[in-house]
C-alpha positions as CSV (number, residue, x, y, z in Angstrom):
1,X,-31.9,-62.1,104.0
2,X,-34.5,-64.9,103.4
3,X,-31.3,-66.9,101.8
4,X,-29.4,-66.6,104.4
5,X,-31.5,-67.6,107.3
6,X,-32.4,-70.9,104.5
7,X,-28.8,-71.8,104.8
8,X,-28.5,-71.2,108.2
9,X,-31.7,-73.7,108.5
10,X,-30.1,-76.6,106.0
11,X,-27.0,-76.3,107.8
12,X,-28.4,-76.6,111.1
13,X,-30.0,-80.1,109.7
14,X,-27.2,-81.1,107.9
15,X,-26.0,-83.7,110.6
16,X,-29.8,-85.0,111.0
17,X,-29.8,-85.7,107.5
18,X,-27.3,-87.9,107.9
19,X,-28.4,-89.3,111.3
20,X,-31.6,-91.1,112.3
21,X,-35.3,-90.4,111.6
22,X,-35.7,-89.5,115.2
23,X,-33.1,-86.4,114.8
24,X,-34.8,-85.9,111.5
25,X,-38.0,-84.9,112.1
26,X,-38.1,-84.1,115.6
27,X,-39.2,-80.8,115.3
28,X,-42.2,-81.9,113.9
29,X,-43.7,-85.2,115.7
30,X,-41.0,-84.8,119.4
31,X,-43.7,-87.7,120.6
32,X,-43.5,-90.0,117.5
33,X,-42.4,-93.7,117.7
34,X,-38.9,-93.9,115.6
35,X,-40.8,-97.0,113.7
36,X,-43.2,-94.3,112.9
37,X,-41.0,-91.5,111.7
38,X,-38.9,-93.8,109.3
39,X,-42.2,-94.8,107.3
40,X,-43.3,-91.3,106.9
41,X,-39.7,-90.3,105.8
42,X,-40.1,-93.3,103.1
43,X,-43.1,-92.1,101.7
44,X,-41.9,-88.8,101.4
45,X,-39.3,-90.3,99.2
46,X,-42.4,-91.6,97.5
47,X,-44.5,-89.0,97.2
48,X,-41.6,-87.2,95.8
49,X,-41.3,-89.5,93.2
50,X,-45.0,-89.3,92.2
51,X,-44.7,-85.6,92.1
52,X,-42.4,-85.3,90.0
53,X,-43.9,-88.0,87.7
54,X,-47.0,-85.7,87.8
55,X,-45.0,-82.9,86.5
56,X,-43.2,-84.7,83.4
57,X,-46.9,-85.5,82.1
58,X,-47.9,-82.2,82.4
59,X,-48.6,-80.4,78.6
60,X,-45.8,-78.2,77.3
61,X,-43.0,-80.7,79.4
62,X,-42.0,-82.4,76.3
63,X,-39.6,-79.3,75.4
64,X,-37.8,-79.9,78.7
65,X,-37.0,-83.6,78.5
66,X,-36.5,-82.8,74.5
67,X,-32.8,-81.4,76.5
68,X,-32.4,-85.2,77.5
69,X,-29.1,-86.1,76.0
70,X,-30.2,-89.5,73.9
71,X,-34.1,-89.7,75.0
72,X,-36.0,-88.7,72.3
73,X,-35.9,-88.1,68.2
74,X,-34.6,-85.0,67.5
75,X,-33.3,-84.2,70.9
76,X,-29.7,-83.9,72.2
77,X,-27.8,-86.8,71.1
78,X,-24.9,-88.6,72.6
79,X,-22.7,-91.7,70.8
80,X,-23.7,-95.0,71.2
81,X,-27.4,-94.2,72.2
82,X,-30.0,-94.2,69.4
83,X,-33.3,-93.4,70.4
84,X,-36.6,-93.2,68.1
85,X,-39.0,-91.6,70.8
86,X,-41.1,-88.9,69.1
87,X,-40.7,-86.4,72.2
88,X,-43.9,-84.9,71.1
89,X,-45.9,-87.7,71.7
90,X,-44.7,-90.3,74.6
91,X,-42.3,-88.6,76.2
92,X,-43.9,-87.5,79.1
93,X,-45.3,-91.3,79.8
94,X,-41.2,-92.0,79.0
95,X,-40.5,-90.3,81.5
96,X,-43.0,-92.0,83.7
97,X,-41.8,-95.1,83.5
98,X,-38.0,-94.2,83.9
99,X,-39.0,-92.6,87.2
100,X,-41.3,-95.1,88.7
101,X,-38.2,-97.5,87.4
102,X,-35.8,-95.6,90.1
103,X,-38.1,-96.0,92.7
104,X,-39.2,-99.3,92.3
105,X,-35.4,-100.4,92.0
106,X,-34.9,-97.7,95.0
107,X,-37.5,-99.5,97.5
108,X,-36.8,-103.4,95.9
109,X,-32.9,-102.5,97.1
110,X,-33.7,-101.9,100.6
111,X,-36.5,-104.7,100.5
112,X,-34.0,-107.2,99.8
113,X,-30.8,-105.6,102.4
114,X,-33.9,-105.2,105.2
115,X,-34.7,-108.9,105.1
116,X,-34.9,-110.8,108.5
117,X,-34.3,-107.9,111.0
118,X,-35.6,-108.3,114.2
119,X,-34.5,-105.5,116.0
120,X,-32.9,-101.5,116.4
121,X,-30.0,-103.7,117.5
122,X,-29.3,-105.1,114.1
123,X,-26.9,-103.2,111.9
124,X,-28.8,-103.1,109.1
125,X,-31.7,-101.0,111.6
126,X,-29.0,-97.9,111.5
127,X,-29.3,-97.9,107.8
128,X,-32.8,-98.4,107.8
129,X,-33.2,-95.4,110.4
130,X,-30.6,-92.8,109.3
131,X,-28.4,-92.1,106.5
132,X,-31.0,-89.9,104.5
133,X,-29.0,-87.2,102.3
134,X,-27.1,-90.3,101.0
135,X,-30.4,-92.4,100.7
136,X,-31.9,-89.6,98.6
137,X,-28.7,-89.1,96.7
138,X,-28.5,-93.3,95.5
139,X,-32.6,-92.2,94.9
140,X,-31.3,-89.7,92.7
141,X,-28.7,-91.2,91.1
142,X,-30.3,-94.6,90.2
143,X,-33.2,-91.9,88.4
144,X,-30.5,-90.3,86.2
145,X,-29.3,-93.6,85.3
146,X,-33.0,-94.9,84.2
147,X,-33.2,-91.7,81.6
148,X,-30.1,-93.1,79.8
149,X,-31.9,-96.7,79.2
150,X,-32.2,-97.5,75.8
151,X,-35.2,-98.2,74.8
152,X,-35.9,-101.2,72.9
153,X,-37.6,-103.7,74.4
154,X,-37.9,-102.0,78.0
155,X,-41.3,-100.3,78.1
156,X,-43.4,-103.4,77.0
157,X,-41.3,-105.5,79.5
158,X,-41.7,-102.7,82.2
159,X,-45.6,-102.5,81.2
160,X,-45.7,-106.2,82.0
161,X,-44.4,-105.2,85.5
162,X,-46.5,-102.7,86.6
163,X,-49.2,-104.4,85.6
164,X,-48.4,-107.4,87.9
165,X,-47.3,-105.1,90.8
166,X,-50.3,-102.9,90.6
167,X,-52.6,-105.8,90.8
168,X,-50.8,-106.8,93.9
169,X,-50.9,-103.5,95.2
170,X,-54.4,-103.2,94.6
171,X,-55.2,-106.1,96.8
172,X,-52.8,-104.2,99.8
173,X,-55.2,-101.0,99.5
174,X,-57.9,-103.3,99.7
175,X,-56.5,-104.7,103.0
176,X,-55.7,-101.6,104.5
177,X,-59.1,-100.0,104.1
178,X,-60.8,-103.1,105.2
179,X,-58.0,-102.4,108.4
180,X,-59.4,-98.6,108.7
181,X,-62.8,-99.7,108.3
182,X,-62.2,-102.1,111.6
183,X,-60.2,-99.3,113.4
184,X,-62.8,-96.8,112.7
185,X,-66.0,-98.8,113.5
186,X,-64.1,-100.0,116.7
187,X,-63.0,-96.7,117.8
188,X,-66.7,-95.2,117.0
189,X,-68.6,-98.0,119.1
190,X,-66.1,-98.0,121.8
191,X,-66.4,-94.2,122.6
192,X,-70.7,-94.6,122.3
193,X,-70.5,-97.6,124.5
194,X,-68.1,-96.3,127.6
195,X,-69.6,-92.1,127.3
196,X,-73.1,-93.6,126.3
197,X,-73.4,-91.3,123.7
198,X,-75.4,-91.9,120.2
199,X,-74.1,-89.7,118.6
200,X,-71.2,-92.1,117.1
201,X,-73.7,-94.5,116.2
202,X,-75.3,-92.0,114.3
203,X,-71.9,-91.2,113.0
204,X,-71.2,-94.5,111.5
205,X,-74.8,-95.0,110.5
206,X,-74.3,-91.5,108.2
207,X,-71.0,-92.5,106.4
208,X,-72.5,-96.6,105.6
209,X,-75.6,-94.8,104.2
210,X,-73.2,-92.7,102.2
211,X,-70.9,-95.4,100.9
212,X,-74.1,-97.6,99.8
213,X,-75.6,-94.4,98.2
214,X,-72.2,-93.6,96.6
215,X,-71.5,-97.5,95.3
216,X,-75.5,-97.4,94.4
217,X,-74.9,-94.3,92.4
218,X,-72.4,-95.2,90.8
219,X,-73.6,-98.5,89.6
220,X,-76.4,-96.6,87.8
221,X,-74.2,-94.4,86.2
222,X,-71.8,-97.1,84.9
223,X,-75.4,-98.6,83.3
224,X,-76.3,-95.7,81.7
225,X,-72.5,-94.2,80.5
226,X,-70.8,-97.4,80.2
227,X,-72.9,-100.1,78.2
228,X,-75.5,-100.5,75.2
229,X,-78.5,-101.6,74.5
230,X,-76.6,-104.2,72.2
231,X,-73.1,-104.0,72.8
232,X,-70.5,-103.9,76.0
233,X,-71.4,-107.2,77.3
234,X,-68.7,-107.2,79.6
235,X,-68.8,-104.1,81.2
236,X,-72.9,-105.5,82.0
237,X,-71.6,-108.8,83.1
238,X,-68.7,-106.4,85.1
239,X,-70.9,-104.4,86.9
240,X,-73.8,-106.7,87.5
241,X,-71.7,-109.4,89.1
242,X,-70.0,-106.9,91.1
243,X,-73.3,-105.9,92.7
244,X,-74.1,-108.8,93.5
245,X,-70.9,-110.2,95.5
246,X,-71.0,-106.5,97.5
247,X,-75.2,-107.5,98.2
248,X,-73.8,-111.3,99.5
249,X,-70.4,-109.3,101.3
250,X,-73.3,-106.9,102.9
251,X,-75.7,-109.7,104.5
252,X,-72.7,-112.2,105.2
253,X,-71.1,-108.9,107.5
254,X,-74.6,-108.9,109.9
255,X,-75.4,-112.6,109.6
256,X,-75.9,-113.3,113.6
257,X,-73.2,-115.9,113.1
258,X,-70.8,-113.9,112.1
259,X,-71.4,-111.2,114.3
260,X,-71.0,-113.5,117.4
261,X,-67.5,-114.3,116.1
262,X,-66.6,-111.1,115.2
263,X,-68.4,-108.7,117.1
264,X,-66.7,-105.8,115.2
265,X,-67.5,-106.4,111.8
266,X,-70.7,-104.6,110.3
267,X,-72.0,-102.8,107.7
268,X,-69.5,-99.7,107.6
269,X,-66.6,-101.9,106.6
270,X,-69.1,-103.8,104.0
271,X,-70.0,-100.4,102.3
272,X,-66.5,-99.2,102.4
273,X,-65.7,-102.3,100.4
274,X,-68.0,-102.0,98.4
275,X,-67.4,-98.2,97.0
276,X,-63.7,-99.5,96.8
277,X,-64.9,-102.1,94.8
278,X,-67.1,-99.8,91.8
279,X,-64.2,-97.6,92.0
280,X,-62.3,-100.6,90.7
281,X,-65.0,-101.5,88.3
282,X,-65.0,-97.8,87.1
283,X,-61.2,-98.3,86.6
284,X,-61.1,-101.2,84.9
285,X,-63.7,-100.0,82.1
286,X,-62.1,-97.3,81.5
287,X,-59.6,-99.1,79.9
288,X,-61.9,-100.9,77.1
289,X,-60.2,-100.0,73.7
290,X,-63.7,-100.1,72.4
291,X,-65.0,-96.4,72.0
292,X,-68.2,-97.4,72.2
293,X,-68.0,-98.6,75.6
294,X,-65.5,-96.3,76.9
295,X,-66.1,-92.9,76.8
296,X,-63.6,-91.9,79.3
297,X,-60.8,-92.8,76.5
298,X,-63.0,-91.4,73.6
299,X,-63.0,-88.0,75.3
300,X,-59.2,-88.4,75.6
301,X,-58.8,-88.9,72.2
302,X,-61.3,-86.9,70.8
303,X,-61.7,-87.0,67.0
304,X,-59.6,-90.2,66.8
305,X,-60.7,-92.9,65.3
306,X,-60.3,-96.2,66.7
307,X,-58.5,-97.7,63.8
308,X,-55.9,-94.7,63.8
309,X,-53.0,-94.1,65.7
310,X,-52.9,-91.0,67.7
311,X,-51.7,-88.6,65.8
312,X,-48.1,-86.5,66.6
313,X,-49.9,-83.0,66.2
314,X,-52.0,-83.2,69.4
315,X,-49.1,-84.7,71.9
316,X,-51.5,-83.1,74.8
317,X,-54.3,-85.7,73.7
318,X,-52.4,-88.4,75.1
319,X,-50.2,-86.6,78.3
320,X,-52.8,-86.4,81.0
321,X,-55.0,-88.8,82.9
322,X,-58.6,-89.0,83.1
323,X,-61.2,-88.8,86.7
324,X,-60.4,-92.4,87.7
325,X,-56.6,-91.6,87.7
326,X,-57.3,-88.5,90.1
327,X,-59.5,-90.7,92.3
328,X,-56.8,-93.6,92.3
329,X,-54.4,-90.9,93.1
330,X,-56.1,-89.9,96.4
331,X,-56.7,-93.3,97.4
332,X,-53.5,-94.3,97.2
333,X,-52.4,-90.9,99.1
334,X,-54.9,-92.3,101.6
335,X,-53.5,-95.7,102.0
336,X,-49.8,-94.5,101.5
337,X,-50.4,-92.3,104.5
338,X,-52.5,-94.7,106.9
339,X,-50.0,-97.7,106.4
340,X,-47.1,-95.2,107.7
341,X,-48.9,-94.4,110.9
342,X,-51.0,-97.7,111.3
343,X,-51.9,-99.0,114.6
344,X,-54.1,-101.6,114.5
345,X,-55.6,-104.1,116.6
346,X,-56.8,-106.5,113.5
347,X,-54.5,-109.6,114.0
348,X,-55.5,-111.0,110.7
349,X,-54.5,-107.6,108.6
350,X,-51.4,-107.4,111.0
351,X,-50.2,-111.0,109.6
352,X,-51.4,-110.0,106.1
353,X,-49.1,-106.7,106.4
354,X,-46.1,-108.0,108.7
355,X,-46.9,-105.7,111.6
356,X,-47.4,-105.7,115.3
357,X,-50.3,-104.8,117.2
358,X,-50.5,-101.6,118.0
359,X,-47.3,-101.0,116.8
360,X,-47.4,-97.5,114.2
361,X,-49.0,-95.9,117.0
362,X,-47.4,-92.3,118.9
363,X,-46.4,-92.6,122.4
364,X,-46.6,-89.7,124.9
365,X,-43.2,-87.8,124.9
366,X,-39.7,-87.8,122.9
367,X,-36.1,-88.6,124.8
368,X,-34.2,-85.8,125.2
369,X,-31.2,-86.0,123.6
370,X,-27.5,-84.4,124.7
371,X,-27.9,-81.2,122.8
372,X,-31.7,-80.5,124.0
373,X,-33.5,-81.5,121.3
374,X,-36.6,-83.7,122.1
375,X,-35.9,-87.0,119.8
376,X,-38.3,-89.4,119.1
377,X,-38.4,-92.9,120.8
378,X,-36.7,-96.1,119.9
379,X,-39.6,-98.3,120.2
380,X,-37.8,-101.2,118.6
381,X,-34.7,-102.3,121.1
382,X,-36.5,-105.3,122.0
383,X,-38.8,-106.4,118.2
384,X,-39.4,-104.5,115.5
385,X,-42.8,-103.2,115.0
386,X,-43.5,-103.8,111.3
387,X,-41.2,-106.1,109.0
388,X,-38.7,-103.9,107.3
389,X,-38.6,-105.7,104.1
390,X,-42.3,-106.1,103.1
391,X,-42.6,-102.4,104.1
392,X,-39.9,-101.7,101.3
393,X,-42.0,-104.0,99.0
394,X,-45.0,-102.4,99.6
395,X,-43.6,-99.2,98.5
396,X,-41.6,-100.9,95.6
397,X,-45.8,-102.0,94.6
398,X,-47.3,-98.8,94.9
399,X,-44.1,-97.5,92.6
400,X,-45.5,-99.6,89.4
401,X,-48.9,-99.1,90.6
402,X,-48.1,-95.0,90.9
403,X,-46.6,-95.7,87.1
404,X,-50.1,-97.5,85.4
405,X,-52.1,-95.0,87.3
406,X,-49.9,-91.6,85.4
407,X,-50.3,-93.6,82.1
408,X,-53.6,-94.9,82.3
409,X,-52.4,-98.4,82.3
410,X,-51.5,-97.4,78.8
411,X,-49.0,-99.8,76.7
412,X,-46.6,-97.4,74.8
413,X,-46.1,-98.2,71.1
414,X,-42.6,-97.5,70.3
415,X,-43.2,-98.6,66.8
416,X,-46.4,-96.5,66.0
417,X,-45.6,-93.7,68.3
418,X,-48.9,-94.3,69.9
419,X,-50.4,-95.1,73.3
420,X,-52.4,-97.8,73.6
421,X,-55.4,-99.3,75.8
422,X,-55.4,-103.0,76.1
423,X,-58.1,-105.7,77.1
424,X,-54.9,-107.3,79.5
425,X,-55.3,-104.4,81.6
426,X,-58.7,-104.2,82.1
427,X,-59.2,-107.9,83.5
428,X,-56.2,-107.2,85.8
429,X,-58.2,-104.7,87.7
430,X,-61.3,-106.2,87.5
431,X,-60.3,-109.8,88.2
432,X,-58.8,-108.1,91.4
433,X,-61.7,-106.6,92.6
434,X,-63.0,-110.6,92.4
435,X,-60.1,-111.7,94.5
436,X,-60.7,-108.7,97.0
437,X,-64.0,-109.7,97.4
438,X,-63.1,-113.4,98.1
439,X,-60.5,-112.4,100.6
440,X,-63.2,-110.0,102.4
441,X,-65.4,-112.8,102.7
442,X,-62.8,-115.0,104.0
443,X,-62.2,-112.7,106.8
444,X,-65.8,-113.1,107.6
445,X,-66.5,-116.3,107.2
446,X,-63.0,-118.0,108.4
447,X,-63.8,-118.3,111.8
448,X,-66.8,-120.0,111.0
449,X,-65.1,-122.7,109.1
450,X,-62.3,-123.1,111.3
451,X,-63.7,-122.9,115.0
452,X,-60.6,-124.5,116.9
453,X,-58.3,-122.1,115.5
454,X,-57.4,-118.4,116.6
455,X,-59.1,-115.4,114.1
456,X,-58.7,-112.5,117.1
């Protein structure tokens, strides 16, 4: 009975699968912008994606993908495909990297076919809007096709990828929770100010409080776990300068300057920076090959030497990810979900991220369509409300950034059948958390320096 009234349900959506995003989901946001919908439809698609990544590095899923026709040694075969992959040791970060491969080609394709549209009008708008079945069937079928890549020379040149994207990417989280921050202290103030109310400024006061204590925290932590007395003089040098640009970020944000250009900027976006930024730190030491400085990895690879590859016996040594992997997970849930539903009032993040002001947000009620269903609105028959195209490459980012985070920014070894930390990997995160910083303090200080021109 429950399989019938399934089918009856699929069938019933058949036609909005292969309609628009308004006729998609309107059962379950009737008052959501159609600008809004599509984003949350495309990081389903994402989210999918990740998911099932999650699953293929889970321990005992190396007999599965074993089934692969040509991926791994001593799996099913098929002619003209040789493949040397021990499946009991990288398979499952194989598989990673073939998914997050679909995807990325997935989002880059509609990134490059979304360029330049400036309205619902344009025909390029309908495909961007509807056409989902078939847009999770070329999803699918660009995925099968990335298992049947040989492997060669593909995962060190993928590596090299991800680890460019995820850099980038890791600058766009930083944006959009310096955007939150800014939306959030705004909000806050504004509802203290017009209901003359305290207790939203005793609200925000809580949570900066708790972000310094959290970034403080963890700063003494990273001293005590991740350093020695005579050794690991780049994770001191790491940590200590980090400190110090959040102290300057955290004085510059309430300098009475500052605050008379931008009356909105404070503390709470400093010390959300701020824990963003040792969360980065964190990351990026966790990626020191040196077991002395690192033991995040040595726990991974517990009675491993640092001279020896890992050894085949243990495959579930090396196919799971550590704390900082979890963490980077939920952030990027967090930012994946707060850049589909975005309305902000920050004209410099709206540059930065291609979108309108206050265009993500809901309106009040849904169109009713022919057949009495509530659709949601078309609020892009005159401009579009976010740029289609960056919005793809945003996603294509957060792909290879989804694929370093599964693998621990790991460099498969083809060769040794080994996974590997590398030193290039942990000055890519770190060196963002620099640049993150710098562009923070732009925002703060660019209106300063450049009084005749327009920072509202």
């Amino acid at each position: 009975m429950g399989a019938c009234m399934a089918l009856c349900s699929l069938a019933s959506c058949a036609s909005c699968l292969c309609g628009s995003a308004p006729c998609l989901l309107c059962g379950c946001c009737p008052s959501s912008n159609n600008s809004t919908v599509t984003r949350l439809v495309f990081s389903f698609f994402l989210l999918l994606g990740t998911m099932v990544s999650v699953i293929m590095i889970l321990p005992g899923m190396e007999t599965q993908l074993r089934k692969i026709p040509g991926f791994c040694q001593g799996g099913s075969t098929i002619p003209g495909i040789d493949n040397h992959v021990d499946c009991d040791v990288i398979v499952g970060y194989k598989s990673v990297y073939r998914m997050c491969f679909a995807m990325t080609c997935f989002f880059f394709l509609f990134s490059v076919i979304m360029v330049r549209v400036r309205n619902s009008k344009d025909p390029r708008a309908v495909i961007q809007n509807g056409f989902w079945f078939f847009k999770f069937l070329i999803l699918v079928g660009i995925t099968v096709g990335a298992f049947f890549i040989p492997d060669g020379t593909f995962h060190t040149v993928w590596f090299y990828f991800g680890t460019v994207g995820s850099f980038i990417f890791i600058l766009i989280q930083l944006i959009l929770l310096i955007d939150f921050a800014h939306s959030w202290n705004k909000i806050w103030v504004g509802n203290a100010e017009d209901g003359n109310n305290k207790c939203w400024f005793a609200g925000l006061l809580t949570f900066t409080v708790l972000h310094y204590a959290l970034a403080f925290t963890s700063v003494v932590l990273f001293y005590v776990y991740y350093t020695q007395p005579n050794d690991c003089t780049e994770h001191k040098v790491f940590i200590s300068l980090n400190l110090i640009l959040c102290v300057i970020i955290s004085i510059v944000s309430v300098l009475p300057r500052v605050q008379e250009a931008q009356p909105h900027s404070g503390l709470l976006q400093a010390s959300l920076i701020s824990l963003y930024t040792m969360y980065v730190t964190w990351s990026a030491m966790t990626n020191n090959p040196s077991r002395e400085c690192n033991p995040s990895l040595l726990s991974l690879v517990s009675n491993v030497s640092s001279t020896d590859p890992v050894p085949t016996s243990t495959p579930g040594q090396v196919q799971w990810w550590d704390a900082q992997g979890i963490v980077g997970l939920v952030i990027f849930l967090f930012c994946t979900l707060y850049a589909s539903i975005r309305s902000s009032s920050n004209t410099q993040v709206n540059k930065l991220m291609q979108t309108e002001e206050g265009g993500g947000g809901y309106s009040g009620e849904g169109e009713i369509g022919e057949d009495g269903l509530r659709r949601a609105v078309d609020n892009e028959e005159e401009a579009v409300t976010y740029s289609y195209s960056f919005f793809h490459f945003h996603l294509c980012l957060a792909s290879l950034y989804i694929m370093m985070t599964l693998t621990n920014w790991y460099q498969p070894d083809i060769s040794t059948q080994a996974m590997q930390s590398t030193m290039p990997a942990v000055w890519v995160k770190i060196s963002s958390s620099w640049l993150g910083l710098g562009l923070y303090l732009w925002t703060l200080i660019a209106p300063l320096m450049f009084p005749d021109r327009d920072f509202n």
